[in-house]
C-alpha positions as CSV (number, residue, x, y, z in Angstrom):
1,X,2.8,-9.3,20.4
2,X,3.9,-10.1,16.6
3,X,6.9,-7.9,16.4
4,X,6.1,-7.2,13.2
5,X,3.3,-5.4,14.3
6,X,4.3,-3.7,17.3
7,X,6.0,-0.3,15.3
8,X,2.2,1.0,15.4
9,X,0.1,-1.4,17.1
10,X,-2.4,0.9,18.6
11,X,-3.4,2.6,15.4
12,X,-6.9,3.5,15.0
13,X,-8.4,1.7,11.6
14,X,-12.1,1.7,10.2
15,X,-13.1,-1.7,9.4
16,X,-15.0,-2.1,6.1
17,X,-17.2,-5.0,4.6
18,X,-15.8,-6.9,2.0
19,X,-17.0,-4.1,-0.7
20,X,-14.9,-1.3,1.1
21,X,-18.3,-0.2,3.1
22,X,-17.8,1.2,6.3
23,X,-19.3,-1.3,9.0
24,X,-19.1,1.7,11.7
25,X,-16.4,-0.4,14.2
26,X,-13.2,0.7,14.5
27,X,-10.3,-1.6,15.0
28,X,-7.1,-1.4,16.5
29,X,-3.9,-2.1,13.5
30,X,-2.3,-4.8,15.8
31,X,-5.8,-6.6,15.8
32,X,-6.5,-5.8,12.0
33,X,-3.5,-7.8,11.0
34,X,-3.2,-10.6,13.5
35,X,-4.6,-13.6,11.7
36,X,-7.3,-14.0,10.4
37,X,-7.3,-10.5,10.7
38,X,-11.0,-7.6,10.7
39,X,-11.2,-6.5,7.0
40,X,-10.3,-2.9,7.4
41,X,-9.8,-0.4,5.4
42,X,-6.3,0.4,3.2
43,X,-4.6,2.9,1.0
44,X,-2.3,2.8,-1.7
45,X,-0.5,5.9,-3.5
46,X,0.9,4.6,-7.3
47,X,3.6,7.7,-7.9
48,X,4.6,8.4,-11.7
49,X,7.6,10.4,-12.6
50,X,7.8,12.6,-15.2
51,X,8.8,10.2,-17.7
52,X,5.5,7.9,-16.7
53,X,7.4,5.5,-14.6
54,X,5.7,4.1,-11.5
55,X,8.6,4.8,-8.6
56,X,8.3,1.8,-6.1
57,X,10.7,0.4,-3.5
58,X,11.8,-2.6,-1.5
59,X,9.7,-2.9,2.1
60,X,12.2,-3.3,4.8
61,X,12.1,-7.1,6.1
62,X,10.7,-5.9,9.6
63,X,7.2,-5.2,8.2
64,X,4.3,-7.4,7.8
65,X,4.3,-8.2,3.9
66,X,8.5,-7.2,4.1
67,X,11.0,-7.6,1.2
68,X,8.9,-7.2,-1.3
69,X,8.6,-4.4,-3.9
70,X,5.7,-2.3,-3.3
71,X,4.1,1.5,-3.4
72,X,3.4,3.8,-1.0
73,X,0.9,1.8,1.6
74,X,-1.1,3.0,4.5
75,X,-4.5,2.9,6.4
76,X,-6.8,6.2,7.1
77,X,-7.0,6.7,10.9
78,X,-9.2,7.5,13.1
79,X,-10.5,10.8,12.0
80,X,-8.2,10.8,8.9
81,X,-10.5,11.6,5.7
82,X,-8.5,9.3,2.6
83,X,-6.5,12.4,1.2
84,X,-5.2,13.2,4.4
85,X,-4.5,9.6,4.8
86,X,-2.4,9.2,1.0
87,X,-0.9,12.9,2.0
88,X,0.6,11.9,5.1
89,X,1.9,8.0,3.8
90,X,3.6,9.7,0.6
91,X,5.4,12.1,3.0
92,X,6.3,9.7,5.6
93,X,7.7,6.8,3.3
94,X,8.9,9.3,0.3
95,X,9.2,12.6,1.4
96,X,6.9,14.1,-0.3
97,X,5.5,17.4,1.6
98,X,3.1,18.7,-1.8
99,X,-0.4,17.5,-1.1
100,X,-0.3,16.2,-4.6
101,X,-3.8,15.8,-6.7
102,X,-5.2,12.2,-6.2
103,X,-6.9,10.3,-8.8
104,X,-8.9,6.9,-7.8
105,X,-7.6,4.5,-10.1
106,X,-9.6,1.3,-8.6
107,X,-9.9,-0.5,-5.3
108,X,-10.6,-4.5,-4.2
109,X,-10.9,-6.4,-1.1
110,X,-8.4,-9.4,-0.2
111,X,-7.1,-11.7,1.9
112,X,-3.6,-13.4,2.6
113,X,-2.2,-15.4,5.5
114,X,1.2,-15.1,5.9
115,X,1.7,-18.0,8.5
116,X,3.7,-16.3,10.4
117,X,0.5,-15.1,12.8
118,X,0.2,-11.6,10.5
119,X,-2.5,-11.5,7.7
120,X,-3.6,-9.1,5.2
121,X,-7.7,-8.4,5.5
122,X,-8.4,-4.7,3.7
123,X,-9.8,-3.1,1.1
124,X,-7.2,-1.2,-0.9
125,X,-8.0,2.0,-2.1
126,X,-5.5,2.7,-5.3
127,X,-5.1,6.2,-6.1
128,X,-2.5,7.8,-8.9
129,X,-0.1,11.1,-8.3
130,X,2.2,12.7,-10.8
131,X,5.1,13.7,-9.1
132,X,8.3,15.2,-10.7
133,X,10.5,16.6,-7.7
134,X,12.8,14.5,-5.6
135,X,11.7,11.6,-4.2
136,X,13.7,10.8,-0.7
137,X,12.9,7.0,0.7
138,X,12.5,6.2,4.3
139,X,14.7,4.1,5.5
140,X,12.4,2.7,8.1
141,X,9.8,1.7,5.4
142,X,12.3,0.7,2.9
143,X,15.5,-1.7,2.3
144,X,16.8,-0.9,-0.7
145,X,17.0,2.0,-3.3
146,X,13.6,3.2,-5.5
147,X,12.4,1.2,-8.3
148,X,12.0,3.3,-11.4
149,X,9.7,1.2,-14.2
150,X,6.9,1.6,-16.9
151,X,3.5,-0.4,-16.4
152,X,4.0,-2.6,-19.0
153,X,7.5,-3.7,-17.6
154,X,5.8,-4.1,-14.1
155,X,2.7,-6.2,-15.2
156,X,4.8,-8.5,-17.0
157,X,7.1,-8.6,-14.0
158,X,4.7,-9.4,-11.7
159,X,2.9,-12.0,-13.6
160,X,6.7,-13.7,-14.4
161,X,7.6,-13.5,-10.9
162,X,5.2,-12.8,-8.1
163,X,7.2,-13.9,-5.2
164,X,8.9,-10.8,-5.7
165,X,6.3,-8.2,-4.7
166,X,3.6,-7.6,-1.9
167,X,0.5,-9.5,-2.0
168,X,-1.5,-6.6,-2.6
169,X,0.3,-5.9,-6.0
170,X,-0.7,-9.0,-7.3
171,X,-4.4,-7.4,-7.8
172,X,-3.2,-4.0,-8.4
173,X,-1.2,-5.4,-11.9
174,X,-4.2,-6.9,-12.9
175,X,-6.1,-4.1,-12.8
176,X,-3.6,-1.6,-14.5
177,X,-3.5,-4.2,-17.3
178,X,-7.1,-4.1,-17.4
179,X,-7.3,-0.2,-17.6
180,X,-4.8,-0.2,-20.1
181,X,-2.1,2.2,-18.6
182,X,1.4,2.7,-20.5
């Protein structure tokens, strides 16, 4: 097995078409991301501060898409309705117990190969939370200390220097530029 992988191998993931439309097959996570990978489907939880910066962290090297800057990031389960899904991904990576109010800010399907036998194959749900308590980082998710920065400062960032940040954000600045968020 990809060691990558193996932290939750066995997860239970709905598998979607390429629209985000639940085929009615559920996949294991291992299988999900073992290239080419079963397009599955993928959450993503864009946290503002009170000031209106995003708060984002490094993803610890051990993860599939690692050291990279990137959001909170998860998959519904298995029985898991999407809320329950964002609720339970912004506890476990930032500590954040509140079952904060979730808007839908967009949502696309991609692909990327990593080469290294791991692939990305979902279709990201992006949701926004306002959150002004304290944020406390896992330190099995992340590497390095949060990220505190306005959209602007991000899009420009990412479209200077992709390298830097998970595939998935690549699409996700593109679409906060297009909707216009400060």
């Amino acid at each position: 097995m990809i060691q990558k992988l193996a932290d939750r191998a066995k997860q239970k993931l709905y598998a979607v078409d390429d629209k985000g439309n639940l085929t009615g097959k559920i996949v294991d996570r291992w299988k999900a991301h073992t290239a080419p990978g079963i397009k599955h489907l993928a959450i993503g939880i864009l946290v503002f501060d009170k000031n209106n910066k995003l708060v984002l962290h490094k993803r610890i090297h051990t993860k599939v898409g690692g050291d990279t800057i990137d959001y909170p990031v998860s998959h519904p389960l298995q029985d898991e309705t999407v809320e329950q899904a964002c609720w339970r991904c912004l506890e476990h990576e930032y500590g954040i117990k509140e079952k904060l109010p979730l808007k839908k800010l967009f949502s696309f399907s991609y692909n990327y190969n990593y080469d290294d036998g791991t692939c990305e194959n979902e279709y990201l749900l992006v949701f926004g939370a306002n959150y002004s308590g304290m944020v406390i980082p896992n330190p099995k998710e992340m590497s390095e200390n949060l990220i505190l920065i306005s959209i602007k400062d991000l899009v420009k960032d990412v479209e200077k220097n992709p390298q830097k940040y998970s595939v998935w954000f690549w699409d996700t600045a593109k679409h906060l530029k297009k909707l216009g968020i400060k």
